[in-house]
Backbone as a ProteinNet text record, in pm:
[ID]
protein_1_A
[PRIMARY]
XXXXXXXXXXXXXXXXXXXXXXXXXXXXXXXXXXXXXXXXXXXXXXXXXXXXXXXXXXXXXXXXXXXXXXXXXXXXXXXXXXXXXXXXXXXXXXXXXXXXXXXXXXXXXXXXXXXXXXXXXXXXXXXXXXXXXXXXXXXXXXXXXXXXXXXXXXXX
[TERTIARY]
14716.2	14647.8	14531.3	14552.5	14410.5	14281.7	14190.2	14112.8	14032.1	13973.7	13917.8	13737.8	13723.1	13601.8	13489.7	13521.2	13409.2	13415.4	13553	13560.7	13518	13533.1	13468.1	13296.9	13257.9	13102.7	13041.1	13110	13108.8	13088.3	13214	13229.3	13121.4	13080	12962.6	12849.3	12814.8	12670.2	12683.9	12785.8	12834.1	12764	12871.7	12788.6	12665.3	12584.6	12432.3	12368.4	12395	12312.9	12313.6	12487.4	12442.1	12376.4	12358.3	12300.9	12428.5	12544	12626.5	12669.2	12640.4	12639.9	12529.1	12532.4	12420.2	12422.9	12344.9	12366.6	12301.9	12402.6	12342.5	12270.4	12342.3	12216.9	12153.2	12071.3	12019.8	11965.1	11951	11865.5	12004.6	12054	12203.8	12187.1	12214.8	12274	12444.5	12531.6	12624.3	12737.4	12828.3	12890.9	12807.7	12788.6	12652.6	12813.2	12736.8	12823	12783.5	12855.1	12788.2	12834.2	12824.5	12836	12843.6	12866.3	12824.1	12681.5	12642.9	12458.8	12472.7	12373.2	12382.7	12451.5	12380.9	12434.4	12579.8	12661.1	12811.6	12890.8	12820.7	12872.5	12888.8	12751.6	12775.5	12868.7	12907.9	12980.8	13135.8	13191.2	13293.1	13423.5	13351.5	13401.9	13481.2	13456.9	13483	13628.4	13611.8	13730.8	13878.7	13961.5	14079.7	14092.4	14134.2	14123.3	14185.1	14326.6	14383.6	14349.1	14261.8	14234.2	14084.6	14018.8	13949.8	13979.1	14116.7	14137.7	14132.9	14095.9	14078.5	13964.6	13884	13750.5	13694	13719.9	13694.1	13756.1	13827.6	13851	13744.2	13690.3	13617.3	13516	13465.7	13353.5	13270.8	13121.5	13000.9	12941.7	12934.9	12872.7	12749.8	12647.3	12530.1	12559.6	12514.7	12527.6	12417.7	12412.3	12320	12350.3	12393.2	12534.5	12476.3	12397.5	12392.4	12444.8	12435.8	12522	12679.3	12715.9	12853.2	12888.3	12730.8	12818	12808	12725.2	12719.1	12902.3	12916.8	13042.2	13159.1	13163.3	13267.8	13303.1	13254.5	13304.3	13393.3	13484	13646.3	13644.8	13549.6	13524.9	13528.7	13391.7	13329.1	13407.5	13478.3	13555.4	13682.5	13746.3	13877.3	13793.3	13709.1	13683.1	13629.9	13604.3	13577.8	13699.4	13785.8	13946.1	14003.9	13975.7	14073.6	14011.7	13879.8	13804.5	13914.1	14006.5	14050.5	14055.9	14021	14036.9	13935.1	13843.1	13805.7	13881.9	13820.9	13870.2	13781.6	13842.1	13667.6	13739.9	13663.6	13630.4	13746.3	13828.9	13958	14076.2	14074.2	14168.3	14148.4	14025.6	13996	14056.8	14034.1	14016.5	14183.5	14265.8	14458.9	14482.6	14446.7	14483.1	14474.3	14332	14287.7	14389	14407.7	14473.8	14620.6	14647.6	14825	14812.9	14731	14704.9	14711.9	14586	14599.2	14560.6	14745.9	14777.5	14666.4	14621.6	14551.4	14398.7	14353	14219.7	14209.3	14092	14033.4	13930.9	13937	13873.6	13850.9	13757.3	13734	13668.1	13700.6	13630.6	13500.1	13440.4	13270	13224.6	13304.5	13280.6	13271.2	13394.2	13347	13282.8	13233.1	13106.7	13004.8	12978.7	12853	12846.1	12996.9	12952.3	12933	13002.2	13006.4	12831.2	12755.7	12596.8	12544	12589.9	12467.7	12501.9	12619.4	12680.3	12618.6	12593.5	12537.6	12378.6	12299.4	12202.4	12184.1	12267.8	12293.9	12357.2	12386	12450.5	12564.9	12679.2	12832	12904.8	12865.4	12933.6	12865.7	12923.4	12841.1	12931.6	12877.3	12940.3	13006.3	13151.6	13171.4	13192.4	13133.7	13162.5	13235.1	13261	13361.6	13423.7	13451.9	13473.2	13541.5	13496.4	13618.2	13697.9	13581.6	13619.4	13549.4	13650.8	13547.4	13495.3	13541.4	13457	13423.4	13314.6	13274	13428.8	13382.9	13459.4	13395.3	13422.1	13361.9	13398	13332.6	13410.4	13303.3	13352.2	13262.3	13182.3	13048.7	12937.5	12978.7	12972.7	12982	12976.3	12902	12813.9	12951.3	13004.1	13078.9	13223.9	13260.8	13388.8	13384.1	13203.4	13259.1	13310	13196.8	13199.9	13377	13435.7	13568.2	13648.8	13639.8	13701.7	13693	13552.6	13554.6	13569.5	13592.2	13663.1	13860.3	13891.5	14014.2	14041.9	14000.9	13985.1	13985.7	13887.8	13863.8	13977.7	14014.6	14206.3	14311.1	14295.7	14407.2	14377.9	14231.6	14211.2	14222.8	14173	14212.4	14318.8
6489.5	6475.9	6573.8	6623.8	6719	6686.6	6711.3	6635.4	6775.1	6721.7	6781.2	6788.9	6959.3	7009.7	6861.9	6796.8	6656.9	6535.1	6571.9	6403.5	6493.2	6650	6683	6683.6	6722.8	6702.3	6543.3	6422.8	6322.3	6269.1	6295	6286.6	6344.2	6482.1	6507.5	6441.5	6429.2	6391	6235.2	6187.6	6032.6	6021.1	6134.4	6170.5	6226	6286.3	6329.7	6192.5	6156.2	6065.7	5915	5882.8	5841.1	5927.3	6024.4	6097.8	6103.6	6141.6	6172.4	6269.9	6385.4	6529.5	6584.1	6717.6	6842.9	6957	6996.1	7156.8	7256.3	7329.2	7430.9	7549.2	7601.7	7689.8	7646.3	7556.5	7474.1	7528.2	7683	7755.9	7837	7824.7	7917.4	7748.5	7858.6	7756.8	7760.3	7863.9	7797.5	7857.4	7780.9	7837.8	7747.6	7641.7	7574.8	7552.5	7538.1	7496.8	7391.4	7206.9	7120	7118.4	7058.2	6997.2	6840.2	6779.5	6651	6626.8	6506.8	6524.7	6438.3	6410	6317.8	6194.8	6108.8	6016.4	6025	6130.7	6131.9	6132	6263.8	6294.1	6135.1	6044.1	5928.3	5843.3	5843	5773	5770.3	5868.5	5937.3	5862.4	5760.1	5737.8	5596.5	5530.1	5392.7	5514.4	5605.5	5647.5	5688.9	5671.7	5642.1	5787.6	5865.5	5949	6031.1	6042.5	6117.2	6217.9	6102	6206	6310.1	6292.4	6396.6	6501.5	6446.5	6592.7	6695.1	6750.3	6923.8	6948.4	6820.3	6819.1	6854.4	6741.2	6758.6	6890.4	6998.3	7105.9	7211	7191.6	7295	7279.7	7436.9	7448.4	7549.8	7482.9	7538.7	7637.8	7734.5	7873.8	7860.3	7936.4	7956.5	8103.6	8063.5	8175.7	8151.8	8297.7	8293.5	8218.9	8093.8	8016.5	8088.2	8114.5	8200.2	8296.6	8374.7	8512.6	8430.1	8361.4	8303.5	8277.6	8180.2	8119.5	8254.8	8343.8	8430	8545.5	8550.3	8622.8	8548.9	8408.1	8320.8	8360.1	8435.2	8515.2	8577.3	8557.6	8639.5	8812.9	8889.7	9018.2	9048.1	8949.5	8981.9	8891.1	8814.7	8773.7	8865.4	8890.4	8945.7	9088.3	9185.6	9267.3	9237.7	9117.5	9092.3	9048.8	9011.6	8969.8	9044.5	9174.1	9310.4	9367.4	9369.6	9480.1	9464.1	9471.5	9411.9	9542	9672	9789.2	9894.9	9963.5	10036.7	10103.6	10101.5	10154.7	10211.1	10322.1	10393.4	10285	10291.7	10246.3	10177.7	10311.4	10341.5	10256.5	10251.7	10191.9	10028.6	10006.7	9852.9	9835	9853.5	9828.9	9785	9922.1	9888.2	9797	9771.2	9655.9	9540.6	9531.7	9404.3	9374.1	9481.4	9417	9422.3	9421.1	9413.7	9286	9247.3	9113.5	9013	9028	8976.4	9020.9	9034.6	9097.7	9078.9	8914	8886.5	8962	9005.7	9058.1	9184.5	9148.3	9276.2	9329.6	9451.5	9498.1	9653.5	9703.5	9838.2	9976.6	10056.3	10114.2	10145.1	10133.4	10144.7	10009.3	9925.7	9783.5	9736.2	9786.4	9792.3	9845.7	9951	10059.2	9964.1	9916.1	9807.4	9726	9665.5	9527.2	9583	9704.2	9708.4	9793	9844.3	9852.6	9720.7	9613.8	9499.6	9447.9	9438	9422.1	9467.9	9605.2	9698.1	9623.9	9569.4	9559.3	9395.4	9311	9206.5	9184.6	9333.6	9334.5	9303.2	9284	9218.2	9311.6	9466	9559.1	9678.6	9784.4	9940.1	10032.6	10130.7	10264.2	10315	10332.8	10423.1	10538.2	10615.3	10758	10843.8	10891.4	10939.4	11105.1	11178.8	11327.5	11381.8	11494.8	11550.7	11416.1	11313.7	11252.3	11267.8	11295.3	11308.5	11232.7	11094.7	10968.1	10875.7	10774.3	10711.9	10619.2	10545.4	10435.5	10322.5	10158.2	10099.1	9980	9925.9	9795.8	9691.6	9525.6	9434.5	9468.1	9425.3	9404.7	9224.4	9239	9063.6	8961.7	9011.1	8844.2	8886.9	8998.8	9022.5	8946.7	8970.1	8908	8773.3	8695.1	8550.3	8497	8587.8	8529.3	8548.2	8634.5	8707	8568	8562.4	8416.3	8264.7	8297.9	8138.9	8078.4	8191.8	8241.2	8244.1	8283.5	8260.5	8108.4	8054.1	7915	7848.1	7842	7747.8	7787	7915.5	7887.8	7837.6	7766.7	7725.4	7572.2	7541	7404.7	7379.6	7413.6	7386.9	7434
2586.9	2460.2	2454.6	2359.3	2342.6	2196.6	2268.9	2182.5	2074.1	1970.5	1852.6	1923.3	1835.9	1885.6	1828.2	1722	1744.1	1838.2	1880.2	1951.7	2127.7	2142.2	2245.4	2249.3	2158.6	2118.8	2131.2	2130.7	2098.4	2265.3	2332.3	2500	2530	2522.6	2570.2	2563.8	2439.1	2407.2	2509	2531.1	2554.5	2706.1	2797.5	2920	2918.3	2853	2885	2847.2	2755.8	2723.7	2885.7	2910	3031.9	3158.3	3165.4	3255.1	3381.8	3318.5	3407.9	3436.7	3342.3	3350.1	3306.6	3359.6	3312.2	3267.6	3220.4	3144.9	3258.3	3276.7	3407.2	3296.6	3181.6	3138.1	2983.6	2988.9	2903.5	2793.5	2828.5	2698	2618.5	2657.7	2593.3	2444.5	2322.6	2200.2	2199.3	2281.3	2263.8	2386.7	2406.8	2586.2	2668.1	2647.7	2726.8	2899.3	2945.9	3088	3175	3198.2	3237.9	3383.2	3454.4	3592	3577.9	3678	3749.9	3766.6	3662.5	3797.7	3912	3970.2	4086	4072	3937.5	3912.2	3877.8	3835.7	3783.7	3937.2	4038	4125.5	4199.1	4252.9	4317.1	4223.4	4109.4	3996	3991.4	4068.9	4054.4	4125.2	4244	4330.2	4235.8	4124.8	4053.2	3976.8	3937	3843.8	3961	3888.7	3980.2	4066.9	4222.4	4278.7	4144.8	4175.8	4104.2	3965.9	3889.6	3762.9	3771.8	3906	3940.3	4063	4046.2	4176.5	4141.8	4045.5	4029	3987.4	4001.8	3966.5	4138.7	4224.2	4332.7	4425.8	4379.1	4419.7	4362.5	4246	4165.8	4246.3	4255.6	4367.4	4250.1	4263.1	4179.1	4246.5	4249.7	4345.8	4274.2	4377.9	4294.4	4178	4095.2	4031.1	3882.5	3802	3691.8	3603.8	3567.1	3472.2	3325.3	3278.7	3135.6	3125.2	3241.4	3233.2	3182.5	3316.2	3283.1	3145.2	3096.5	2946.7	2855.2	2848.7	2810	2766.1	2922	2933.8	2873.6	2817.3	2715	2658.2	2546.9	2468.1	2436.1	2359.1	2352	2408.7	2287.2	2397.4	2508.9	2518.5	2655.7	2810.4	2751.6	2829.4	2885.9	2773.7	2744.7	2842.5	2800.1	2923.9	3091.1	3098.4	3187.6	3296.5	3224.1	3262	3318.2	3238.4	3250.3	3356.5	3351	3477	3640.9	3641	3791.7	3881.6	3821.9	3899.8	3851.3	3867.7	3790	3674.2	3537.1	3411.5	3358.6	3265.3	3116.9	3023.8	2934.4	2816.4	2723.6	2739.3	2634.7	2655.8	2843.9	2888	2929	2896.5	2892.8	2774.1	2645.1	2561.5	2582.2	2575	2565.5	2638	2782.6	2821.6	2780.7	2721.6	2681.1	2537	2497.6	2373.3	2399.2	2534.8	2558.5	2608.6	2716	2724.3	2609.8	2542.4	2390.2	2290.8	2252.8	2075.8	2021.6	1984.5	1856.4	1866.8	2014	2004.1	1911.2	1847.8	1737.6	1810.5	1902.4	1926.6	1921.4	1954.9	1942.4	2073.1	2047.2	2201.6	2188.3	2054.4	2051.4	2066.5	2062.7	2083.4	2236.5	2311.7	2457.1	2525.9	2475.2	2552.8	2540	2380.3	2366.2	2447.2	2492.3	2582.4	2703.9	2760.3	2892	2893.2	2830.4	2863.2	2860	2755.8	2799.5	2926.4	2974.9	3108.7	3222.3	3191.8	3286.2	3342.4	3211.8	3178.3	3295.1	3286.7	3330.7	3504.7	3529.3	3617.1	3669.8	3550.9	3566.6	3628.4	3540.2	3567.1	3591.3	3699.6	3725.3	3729.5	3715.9	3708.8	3824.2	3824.5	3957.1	4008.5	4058	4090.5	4087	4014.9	4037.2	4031.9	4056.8	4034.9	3960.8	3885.1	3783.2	3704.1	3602.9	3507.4	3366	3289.5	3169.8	3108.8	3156.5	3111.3	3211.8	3198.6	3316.3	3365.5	3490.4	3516.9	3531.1	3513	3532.2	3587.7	3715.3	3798.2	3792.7	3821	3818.4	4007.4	3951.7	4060.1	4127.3	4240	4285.3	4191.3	4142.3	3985.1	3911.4	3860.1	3794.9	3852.2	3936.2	4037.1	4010.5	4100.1	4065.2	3918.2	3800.8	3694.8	3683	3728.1	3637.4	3777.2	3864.1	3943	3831.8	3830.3	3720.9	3620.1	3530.3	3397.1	3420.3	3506	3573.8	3560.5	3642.9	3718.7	3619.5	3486.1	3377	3295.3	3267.3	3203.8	3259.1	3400.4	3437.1	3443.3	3412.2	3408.8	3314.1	3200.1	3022.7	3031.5
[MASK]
++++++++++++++++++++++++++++++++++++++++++++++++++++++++++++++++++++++++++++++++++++++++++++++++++++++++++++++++++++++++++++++++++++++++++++++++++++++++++++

């Protein structure tokens, strides 16, 4: 069963309000990203094993979680997906839209994201010789984020 963006808003507010989850980046207005709090985590043990076993596999790394919710974004996702090898610009872009048709995107559109990226540290420039355009690969932060972005499409 899949539920409607109000009856998910509804669950949420349901758990914060018991203080059974948390907002890891609390200042983000939207991509917010929760966890377990203490009280959910000690809580967990009354709900039947089974329907949290992929809960209890998901492992929380430290990481910047705004950047993360940040990187949600269909764009900025969808390039972050693709980064799996160094690429310029042009060739993010084709992949990303062979991946997915429906993306509307553009290659002045990915230069944009891949500088605020730069800016954030997801992604850097790689060296490279005799290219007439840059290349560009994820930085560590970039990897986990592009691991946990992975991970959350196979859980939804």
């Amino acid at each position: 069963m899949r539920l409607g963006d109000s009856a998910k808003r509804r669950l949420i507010a349901g758990l914060r309000t018991a203080h059974l989850i948390e907002c890891l980046n609390g200042a983000a207005s939207s991509s917010r990203v929760y966890a377990l709090s203490d009280l959910g985590r000690s809580s967990r043990s009354v709900v039947a094993a089974g329907a949290l076993r992929s809960v209890e596999s998901y492992f929380f790394p430290r990481l910047a979680w705004r950047d993360y919710g940040w990187c949600c974004f269909s764009h900025r996702r969808a390039i972050v997906k693709t980064l799996t090898e160094p690429l310029y610009p042009a060739l993010i872009k084709r992949r990303a839209r062979q991946r997915w048709p429906g993306i509307r995107m553009s290659q002045n559109n990915v230069r944009d994201v891949i500088r605020l990226m730069r800016a954030r540290g997801i992604v850097r420039p790689v060296p490279m010789r005799k290219r007439a355009y840059p290349y560009y690969e994820l930085t560590r932060r970039g990897a986990l984020i592009q691991k946990l972005l992975n991970r959350a499409e196979v859980i939804a």
